[in-house]
Structures are given as C-alpha cells and as structure tokens.
DSSP file (Angstrom, degrees, kcal/mol; ACC not computed):
  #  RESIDUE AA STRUCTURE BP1 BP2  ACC     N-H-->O    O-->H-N    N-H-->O    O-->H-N    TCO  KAPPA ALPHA  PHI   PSI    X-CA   Y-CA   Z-CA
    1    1 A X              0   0    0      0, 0.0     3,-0.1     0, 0.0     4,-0.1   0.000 360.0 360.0 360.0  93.8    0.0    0.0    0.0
    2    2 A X    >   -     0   0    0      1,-0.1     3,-2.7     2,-0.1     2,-0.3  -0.011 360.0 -88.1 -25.1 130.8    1.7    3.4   -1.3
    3    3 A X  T 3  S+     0   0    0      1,-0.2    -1,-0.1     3,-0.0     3,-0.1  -0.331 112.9  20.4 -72.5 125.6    2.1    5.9    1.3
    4    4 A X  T 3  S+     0   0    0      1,-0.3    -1,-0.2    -2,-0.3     2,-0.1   0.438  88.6 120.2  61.6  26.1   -1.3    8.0    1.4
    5    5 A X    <   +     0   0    0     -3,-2.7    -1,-0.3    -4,-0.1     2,-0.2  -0.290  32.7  98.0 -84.0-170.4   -3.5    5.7   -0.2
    6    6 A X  S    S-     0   0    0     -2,-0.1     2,-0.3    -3,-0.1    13,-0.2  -0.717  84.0 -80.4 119.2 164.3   -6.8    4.4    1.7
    7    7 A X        -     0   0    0     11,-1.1    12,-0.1    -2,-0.2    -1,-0.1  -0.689  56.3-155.9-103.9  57.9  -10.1    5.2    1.8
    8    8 A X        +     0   0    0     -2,-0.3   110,-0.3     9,-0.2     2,-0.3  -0.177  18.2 167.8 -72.0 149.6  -10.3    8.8    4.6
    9    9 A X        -     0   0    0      7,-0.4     7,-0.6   108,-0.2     2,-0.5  -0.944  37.4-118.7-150.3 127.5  -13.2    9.6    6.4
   10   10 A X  E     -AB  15 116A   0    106,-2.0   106,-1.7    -2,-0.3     2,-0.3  -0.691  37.8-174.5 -79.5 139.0  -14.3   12.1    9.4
   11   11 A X  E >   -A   14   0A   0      3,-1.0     3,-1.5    -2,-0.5   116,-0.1  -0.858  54.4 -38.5-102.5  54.6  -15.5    9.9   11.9
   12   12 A X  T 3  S-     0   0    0     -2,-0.3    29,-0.6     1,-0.3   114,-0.2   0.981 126.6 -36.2  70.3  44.0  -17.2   11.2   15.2
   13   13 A X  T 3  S+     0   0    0    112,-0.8    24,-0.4     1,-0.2    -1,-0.3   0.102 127.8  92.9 102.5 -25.4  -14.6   14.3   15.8
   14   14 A X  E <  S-A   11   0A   0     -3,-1.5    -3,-1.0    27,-0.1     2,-0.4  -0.345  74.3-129.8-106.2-177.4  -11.5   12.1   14.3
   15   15 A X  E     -AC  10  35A   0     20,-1.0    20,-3.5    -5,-0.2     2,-0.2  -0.920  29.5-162.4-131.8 151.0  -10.1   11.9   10.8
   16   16 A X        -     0   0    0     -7,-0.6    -7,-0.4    -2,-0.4    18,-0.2  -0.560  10.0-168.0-137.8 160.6   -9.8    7.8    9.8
   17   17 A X        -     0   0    0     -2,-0.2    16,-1.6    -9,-0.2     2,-1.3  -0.914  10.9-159.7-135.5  98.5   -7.6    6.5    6.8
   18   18 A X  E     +D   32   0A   0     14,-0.2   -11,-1.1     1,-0.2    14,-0.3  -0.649  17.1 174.8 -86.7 124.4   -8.5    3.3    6.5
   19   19 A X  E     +     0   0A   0     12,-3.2     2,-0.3    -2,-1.3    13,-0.2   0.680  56.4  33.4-120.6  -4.7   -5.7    1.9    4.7
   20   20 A X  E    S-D   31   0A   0     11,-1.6    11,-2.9   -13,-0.0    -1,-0.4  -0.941  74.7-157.9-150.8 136.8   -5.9   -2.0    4.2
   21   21 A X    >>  -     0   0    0     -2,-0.3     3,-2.1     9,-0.2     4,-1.1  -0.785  26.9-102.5-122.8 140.7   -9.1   -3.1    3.8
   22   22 A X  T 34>S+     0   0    0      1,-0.3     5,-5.4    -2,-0.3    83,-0.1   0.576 120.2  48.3 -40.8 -24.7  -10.7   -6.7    4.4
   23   23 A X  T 345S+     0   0    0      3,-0.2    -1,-0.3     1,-0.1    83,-0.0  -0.237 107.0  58.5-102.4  15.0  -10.9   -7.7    0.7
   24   24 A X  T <45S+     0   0    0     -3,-2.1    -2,-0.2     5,-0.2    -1,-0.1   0.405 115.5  35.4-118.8 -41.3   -7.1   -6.6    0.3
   25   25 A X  T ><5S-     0   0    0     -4,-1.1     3,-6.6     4,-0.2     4,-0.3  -0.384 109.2-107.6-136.9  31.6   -6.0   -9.3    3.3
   26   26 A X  T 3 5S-     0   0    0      1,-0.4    -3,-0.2     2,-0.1    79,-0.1   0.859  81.3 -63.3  29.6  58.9   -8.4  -12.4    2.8
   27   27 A X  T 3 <S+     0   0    0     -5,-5.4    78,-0.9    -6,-0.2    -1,-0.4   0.469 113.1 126.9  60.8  -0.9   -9.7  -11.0    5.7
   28   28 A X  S <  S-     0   0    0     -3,-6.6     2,-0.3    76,-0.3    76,-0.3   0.606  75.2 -10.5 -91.8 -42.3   -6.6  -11.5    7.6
   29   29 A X        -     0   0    0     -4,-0.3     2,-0.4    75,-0.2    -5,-0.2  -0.982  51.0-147.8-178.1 144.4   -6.1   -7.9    9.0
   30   30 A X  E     - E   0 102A   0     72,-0.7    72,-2.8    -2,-0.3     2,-0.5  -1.000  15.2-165.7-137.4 129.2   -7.4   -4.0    8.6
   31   31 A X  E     +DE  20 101A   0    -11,-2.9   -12,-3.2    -2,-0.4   -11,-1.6  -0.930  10.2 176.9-129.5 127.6   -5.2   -1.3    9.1
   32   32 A X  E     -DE  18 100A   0     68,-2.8    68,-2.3    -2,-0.5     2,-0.8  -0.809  20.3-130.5-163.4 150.3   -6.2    2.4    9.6
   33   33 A X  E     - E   0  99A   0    -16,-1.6    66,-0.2    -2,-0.7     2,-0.2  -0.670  20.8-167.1 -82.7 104.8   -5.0    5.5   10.2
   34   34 A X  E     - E   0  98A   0     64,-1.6    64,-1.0    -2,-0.8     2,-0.4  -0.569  18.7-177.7 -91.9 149.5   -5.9    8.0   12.6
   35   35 A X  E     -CE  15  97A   0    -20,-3.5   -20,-1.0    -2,-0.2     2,-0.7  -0.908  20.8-176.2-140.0 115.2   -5.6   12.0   13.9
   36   36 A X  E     - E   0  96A   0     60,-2.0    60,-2.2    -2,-0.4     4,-0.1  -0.831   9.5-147.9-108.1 118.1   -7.1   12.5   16.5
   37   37 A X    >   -     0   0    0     -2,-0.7     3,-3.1   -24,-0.4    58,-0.1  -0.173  43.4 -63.4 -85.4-165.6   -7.4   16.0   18.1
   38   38 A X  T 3  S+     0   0    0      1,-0.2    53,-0.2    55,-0.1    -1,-0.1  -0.236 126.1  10.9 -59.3 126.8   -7.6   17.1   21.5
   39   39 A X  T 3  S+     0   0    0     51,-3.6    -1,-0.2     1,-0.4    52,-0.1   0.340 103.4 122.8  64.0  25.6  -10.7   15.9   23.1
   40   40 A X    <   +     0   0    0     -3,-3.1    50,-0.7    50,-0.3    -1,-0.4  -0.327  26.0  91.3 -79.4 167.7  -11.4   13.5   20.1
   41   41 A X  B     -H   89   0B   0    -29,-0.6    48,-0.2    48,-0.2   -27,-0.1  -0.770  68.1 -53.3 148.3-148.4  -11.9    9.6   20.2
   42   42 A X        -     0   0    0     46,-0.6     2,-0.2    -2,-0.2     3,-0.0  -0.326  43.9-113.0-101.6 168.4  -14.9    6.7   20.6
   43   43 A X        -     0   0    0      1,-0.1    45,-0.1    -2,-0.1     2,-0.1  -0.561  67.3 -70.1 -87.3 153.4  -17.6    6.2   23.3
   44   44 A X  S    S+     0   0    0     -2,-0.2   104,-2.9    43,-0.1     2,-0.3  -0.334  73.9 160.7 -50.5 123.0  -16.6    2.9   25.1
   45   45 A X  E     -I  147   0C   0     41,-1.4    41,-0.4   102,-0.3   102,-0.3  -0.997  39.8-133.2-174.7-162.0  -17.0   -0.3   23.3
   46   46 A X  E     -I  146   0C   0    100,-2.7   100,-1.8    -2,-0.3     2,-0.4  -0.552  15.2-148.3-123.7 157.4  -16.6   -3.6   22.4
   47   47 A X  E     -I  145   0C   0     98,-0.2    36,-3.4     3,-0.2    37,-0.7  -0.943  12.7-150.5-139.3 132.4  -16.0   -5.6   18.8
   48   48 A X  S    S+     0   0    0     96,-1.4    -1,-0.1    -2,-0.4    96,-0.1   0.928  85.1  17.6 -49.6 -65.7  -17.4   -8.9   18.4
   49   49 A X  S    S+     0   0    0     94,-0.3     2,-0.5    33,-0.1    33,-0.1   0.311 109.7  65.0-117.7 -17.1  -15.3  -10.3   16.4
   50   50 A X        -     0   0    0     94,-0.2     2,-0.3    31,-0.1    54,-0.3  -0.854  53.8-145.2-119.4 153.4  -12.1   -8.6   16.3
   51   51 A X  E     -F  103   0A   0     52,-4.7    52,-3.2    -2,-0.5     2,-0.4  -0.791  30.7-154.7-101.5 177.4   -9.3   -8.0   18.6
   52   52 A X  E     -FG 102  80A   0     28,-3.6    28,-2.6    -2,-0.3     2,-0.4  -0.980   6.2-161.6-162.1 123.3   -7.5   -4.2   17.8
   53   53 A X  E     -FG 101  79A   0     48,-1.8    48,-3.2    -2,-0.4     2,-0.4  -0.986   5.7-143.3-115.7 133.6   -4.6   -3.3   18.5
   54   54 A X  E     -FG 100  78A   0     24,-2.1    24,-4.8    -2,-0.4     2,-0.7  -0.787   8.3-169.0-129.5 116.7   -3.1    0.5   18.7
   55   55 A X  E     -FG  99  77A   0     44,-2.6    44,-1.0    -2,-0.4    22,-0.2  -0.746  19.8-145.7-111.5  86.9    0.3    1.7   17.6
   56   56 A X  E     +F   98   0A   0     20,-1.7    19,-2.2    -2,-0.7    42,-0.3  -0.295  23.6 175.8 -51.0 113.0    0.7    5.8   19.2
   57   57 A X  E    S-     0   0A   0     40,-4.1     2,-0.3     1,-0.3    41,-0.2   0.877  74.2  -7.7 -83.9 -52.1    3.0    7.3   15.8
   58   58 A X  E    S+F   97   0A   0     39,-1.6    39,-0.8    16,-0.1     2,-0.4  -0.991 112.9  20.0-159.7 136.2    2.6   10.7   17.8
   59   59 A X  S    S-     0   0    0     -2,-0.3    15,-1.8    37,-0.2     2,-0.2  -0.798  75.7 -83.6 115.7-151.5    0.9   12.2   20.8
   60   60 A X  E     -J   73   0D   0     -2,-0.4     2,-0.2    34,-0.3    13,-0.2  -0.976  33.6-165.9-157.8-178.2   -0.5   10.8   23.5
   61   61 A X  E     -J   72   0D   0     11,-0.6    11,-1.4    -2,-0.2     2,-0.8  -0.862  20.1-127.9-169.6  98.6   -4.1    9.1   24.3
   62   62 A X  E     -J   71   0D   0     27,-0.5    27,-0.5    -2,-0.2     9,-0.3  -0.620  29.5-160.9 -81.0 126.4   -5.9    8.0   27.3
   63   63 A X  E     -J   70   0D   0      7,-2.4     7,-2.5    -2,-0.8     2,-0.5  -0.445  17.2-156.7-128.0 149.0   -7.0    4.7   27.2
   64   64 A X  E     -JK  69  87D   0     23,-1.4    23,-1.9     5,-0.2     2,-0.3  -0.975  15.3-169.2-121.7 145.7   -9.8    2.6   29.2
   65   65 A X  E >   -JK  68  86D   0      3,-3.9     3,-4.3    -2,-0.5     2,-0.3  -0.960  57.2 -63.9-132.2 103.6   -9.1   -0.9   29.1
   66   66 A X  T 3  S-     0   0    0     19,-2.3    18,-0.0    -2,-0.3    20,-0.0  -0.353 127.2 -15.8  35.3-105.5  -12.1   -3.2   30.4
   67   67 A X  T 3  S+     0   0    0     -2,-0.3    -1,-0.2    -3,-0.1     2,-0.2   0.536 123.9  97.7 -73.0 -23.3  -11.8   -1.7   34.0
   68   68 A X  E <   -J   65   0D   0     -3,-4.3    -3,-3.9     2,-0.0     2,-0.3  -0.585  51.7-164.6 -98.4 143.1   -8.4   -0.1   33.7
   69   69 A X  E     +J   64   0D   0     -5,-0.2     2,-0.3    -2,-0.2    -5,-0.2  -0.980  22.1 144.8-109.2 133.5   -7.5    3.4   32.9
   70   70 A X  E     -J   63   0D   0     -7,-2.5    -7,-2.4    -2,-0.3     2,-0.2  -0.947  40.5-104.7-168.6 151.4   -4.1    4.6   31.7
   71   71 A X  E     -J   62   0D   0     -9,-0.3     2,-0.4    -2,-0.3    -9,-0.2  -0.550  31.8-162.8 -73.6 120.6   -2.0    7.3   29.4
   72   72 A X  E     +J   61   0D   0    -11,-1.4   -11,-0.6    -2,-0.2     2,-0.1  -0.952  12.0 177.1-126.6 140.3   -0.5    6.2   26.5
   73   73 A X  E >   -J   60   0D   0     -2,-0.4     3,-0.6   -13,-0.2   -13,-0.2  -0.590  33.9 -23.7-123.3 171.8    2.1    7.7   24.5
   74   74 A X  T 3  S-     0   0    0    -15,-1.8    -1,-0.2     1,-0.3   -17,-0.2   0.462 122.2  -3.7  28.3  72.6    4.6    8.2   21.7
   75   75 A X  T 3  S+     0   0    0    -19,-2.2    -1,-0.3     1,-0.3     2,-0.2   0.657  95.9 138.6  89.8  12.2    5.7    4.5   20.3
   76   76 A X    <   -     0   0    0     -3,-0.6   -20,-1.7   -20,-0.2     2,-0.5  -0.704  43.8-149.1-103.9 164.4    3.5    2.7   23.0
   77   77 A X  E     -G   55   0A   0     -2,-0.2     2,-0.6   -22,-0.2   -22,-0.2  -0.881  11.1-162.4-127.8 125.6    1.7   -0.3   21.5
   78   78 A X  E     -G   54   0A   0    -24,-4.8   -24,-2.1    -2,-0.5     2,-0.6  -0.911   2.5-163.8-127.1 137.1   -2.2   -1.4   23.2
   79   79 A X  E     -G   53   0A   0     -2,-0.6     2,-0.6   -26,-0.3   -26,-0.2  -0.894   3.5-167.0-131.5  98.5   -3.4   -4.4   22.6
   80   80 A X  E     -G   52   0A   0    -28,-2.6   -28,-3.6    -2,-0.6     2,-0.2  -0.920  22.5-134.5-118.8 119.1   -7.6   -5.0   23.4
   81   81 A X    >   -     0   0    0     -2,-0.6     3,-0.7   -30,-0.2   -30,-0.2  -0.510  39.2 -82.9 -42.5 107.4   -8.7   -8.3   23.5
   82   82 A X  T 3  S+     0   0    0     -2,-0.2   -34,-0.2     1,-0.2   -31,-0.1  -0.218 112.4  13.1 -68.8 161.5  -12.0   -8.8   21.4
   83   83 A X  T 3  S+     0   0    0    -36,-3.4     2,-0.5     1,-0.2    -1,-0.2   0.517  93.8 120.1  30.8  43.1  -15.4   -7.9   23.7
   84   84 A X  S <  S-     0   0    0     -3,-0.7    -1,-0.2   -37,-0.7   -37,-0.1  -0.954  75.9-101.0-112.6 133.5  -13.5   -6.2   26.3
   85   85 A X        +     0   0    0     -2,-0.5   -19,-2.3   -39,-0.1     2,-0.3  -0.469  50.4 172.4 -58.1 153.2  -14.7   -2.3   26.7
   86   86 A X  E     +K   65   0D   0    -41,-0.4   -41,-1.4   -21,-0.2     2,-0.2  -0.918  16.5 138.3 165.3 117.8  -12.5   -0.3   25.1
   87   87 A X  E     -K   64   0D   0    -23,-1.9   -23,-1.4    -2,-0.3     2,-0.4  -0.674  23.1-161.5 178.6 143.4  -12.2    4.1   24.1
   88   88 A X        -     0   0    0    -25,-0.2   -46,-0.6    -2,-0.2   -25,-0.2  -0.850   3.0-157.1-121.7-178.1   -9.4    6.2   24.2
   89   89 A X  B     -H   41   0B   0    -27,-0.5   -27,-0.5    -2,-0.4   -48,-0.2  -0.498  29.1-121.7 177.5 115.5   -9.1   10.3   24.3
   90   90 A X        -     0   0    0    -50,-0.7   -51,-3.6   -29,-0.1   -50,-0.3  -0.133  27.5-178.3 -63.9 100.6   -6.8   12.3   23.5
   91   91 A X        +     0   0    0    -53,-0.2     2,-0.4   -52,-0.1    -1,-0.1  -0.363  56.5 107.7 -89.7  26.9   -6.4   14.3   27.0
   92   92 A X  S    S-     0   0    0      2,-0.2     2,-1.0   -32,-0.2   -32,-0.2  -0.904  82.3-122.0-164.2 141.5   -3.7   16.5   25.2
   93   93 A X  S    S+     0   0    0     -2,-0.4     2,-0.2   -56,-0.1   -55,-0.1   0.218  94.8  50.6 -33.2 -17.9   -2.9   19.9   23.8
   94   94 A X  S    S-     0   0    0     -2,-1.0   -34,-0.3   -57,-0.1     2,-0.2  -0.808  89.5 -87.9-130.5 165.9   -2.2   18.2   20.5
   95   95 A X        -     0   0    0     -2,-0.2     2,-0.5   -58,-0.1   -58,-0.2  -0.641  38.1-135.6-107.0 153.8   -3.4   16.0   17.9
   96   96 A X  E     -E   36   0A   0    -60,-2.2   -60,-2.0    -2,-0.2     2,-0.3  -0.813  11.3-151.5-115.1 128.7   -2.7   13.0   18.4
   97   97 A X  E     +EF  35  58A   0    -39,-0.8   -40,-4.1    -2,-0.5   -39,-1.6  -0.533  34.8 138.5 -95.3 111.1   -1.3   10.4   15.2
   98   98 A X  E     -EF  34  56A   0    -64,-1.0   -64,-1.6    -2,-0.3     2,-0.4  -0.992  40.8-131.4-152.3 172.7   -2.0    6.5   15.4
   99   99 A X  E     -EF  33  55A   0    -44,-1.0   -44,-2.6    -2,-0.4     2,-0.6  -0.921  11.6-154.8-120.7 142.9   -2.9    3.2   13.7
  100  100 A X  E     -EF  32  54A   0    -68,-2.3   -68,-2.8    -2,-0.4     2,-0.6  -0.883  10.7-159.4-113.7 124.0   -5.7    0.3   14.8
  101  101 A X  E     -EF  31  53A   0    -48,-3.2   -48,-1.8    -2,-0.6     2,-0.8  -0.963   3.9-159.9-101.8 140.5   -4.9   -2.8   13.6
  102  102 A X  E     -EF  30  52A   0    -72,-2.8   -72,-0.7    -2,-0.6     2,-0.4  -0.852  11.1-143.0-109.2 112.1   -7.9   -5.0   13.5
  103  103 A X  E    S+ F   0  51A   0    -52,-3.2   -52,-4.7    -2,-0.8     2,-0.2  -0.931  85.4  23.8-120.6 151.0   -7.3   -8.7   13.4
  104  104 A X  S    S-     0   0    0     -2,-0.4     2,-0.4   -76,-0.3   -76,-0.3   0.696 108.4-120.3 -32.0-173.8   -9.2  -10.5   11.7
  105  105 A X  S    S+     0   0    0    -78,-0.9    -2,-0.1   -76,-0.2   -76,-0.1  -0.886  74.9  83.1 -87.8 122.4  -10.1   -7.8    9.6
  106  106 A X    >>  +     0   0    0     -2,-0.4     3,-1.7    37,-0.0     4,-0.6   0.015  65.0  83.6 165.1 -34.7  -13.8   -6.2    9.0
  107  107 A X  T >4 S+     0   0    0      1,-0.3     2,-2.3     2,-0.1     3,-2.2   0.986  86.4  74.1 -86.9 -42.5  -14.9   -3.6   12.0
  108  108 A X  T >> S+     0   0    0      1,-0.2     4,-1.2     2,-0.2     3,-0.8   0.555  78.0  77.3 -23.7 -13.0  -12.6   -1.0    9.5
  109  109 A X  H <>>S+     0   0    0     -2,-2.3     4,-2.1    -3,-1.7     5,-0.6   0.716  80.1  65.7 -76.4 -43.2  -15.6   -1.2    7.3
  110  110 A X  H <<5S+     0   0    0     -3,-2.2    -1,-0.3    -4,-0.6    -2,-0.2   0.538  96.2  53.3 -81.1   9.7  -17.6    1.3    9.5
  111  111 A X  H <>5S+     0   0    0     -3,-0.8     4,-2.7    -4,-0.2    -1,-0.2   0.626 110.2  45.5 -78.9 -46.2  -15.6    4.1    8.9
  112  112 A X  H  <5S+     0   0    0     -4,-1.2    -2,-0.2     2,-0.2    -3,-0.1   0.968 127.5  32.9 -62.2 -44.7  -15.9    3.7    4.9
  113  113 A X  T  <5S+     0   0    0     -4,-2.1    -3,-0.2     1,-0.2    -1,-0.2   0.949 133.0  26.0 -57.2 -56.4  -19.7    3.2    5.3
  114  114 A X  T  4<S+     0   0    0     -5,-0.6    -2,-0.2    -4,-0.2    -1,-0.2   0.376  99.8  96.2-112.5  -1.5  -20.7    5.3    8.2
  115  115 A X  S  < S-     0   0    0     -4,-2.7  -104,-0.2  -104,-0.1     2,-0.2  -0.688  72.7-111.9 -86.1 156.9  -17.7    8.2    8.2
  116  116 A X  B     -B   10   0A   0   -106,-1.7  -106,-2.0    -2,-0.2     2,-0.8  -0.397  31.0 -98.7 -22.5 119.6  -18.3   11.6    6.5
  117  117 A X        -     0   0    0   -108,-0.2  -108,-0.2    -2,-0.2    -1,-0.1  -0.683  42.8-132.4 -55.0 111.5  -16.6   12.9    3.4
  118  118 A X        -     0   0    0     -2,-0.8     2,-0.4  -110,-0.3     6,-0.0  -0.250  12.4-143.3 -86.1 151.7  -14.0   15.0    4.7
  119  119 A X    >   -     0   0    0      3,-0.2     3,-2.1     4,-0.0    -1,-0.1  -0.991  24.7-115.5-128.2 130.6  -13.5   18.7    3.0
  120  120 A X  T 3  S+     0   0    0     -2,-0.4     3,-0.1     1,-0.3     0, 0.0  -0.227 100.0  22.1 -43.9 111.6   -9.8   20.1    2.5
  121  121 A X  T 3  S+     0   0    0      1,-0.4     2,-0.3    -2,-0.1    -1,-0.3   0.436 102.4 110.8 111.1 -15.1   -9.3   23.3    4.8
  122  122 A X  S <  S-     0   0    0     -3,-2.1    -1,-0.4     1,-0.0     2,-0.3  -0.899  71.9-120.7-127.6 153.1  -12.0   22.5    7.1
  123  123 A X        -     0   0    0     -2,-0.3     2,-0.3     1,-0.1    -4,-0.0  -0.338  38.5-109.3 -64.2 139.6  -11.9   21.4   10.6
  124  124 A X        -     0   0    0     -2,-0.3    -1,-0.1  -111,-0.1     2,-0.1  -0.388  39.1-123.5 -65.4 121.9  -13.6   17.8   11.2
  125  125 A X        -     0   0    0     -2,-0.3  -112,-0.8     1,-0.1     2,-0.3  -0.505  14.8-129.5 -72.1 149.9  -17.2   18.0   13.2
  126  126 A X        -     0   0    0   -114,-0.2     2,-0.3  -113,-0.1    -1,-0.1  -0.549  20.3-110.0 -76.4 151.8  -17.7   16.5   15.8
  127  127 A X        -     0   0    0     -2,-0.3     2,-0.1  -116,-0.1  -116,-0.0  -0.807  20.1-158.0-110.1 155.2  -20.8   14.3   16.5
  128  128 A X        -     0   0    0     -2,-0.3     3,-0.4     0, 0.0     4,-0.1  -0.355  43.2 -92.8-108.5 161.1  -23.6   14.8   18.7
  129  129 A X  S    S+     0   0    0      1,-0.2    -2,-0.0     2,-0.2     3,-0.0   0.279 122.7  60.4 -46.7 -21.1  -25.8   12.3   20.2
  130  130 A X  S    S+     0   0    0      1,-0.2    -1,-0.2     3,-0.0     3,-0.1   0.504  87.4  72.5 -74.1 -19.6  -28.4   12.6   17.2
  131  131 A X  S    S+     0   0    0     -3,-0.4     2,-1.9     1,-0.2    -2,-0.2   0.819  88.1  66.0 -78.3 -11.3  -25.6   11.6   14.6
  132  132 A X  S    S+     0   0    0      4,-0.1     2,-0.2     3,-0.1    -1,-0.2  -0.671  77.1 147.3-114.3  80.2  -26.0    7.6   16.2
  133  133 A X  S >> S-     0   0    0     -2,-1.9     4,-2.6    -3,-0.1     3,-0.9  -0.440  70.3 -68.6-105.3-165.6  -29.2    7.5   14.9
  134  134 A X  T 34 S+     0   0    0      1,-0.3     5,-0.1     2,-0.2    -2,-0.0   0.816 133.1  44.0 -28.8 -62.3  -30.8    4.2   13.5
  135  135 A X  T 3> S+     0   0    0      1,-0.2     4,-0.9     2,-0.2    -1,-0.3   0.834 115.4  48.1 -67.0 -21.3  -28.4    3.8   10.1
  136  136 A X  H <> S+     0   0    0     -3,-0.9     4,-6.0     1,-0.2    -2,-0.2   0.854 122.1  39.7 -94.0 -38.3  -24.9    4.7   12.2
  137  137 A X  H  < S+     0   0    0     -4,-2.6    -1,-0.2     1,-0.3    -3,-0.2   0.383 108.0  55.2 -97.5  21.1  -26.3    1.9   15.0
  138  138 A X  H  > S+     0   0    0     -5,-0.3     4,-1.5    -3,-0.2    -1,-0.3   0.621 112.5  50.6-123.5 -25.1  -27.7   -0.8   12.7
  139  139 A X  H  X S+     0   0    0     -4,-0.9     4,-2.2     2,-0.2     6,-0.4   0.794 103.9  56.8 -82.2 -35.7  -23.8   -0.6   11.1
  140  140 A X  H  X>S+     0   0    0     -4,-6.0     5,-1.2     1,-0.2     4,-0.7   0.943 107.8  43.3 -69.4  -0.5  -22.4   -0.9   14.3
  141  141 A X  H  45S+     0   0    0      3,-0.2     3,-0.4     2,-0.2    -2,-0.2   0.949 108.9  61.0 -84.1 -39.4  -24.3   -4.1   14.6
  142  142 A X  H  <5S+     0   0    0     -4,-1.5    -1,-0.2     1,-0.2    -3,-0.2   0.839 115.7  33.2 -47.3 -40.5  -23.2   -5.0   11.0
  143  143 A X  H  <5S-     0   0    0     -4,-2.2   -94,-0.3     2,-0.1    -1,-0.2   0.308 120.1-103.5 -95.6  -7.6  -19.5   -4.8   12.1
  144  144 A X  T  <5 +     0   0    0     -4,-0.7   -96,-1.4    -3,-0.4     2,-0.2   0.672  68.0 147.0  95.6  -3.9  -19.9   -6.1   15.4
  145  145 A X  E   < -I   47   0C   0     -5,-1.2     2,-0.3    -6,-0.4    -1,-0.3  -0.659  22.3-174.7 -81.7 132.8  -19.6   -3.0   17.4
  146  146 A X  E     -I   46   0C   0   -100,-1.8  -100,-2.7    -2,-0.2     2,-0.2  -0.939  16.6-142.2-149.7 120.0  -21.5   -2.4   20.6
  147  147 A X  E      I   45   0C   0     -2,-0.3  -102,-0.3  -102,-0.3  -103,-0.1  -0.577 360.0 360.0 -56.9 131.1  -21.4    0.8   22.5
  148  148 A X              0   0    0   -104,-2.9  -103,-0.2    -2,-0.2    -1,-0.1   0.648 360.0 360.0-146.2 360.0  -21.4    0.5   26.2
C-alpha cells in the first residue's frame, strides 16, 4: 500500500484513513489510520469479532481498558482483546497520530460506510448524540460494534 493511499473519512470528531481493507487481506487484517485532536476519540466499546490493536506514531491518548484506565504515548503499543470495553481520548494539547490494527479484519468497514466525506481546509465535526441514529447503530451491529 503506497504511502497515502486508503479510503479517509471524518468519523465522530477524528479523521480515519482506513488503509488495508478486508478484501485486500483475505480478511486476515485492517489497518487504519488516525488524527485525532484534542478531546477526540470513541464512546466505550466492544468488537465482536475482532481484537484491535493501537500503535501511538505521535501524541498521546488516554485509554480505558475493560476496568483499567491509563496514558498512553509516543511509540507505545495497546493491545484490546475482542469484547473487552474499550475508548481512548486524547487528554492533550495536541493531535494525536496512530494506527488500529484489527485482526481478523472487518470492523474498518464502518468508517468507509458510516464516516463523513472529509472537505480540505475544514476542521472535522464533531458528533452529537443525534448523529448515532438508527443507520450509524444498525452498522455498528453490521460490524460487530457495541457501544457500552
């Protein structure tokens, strides 16, 4: 995969790259690429089906892990087991640069479905509690995603 190819989409405040895609990797793996800024990330939750693992390129990111909370930064690598809760959020001045690997591969498919075309020049919206209306919650169920 050539460096900035992928599929981008804004996402719920973040900007996504999805850059290997399930049909690319017999299913094998999903790779995508995040920036998040400060006081971006997910509501807690769980994938079915995949575990997802998180490689910090640049920033830092606080992470809940089932029960556990803790800061991660710069080069650190976190590794969530699938249906364990899950969210991070970037609790710092800057935005912060990382990749989810998904193995197998498939919840990456809900950013290309359910993300926002992103427009050059403009800051990425954030989503309100009206954007996870019916279609946004009927994909996470498609992918295996369960807010909790």
């Amino acid at each position: 995969m050539p460096a900035g190819d992928g599929v981008t989409k804004w996402f719920s405040g973040d900007v996504y790259t999805v850059r290997l895609q399930s049909a690319q990797t017999a299913g094998s793996v999903g790779i995508v690429e995040a920036s998040v800024p400060p006081g971006g990330g997910p509501v807690p939750h769980t994938h079915e089906e995949q575990d997802e693992t998180f490689y910090l390129l640049s920033g830092e990111l606080e992470f809940l892990n089932g029960d556990e909370t803790f800061t991660a930064v710069t080069g650190d690598i976190v590794h969530i087991p699938r249906m364990v809760k899950h969210r991070f959020k970037n609790v710092g001045l800057h935005t912060t640069r990382l990749l989810f690997i998904y193995t197998p591969a498939g919840a990456e498919g809900l950013f290309i479905e359910g993300g926002d075309e992103p427009t050059p020049g403009v800051q990425v919206d954030t989503w309100g509690p009206e954007r996870f209306d019916e279609r946004i919650l009927g994909l996470f169920k498609k992918y295996g995603v369960e807010a909790v």
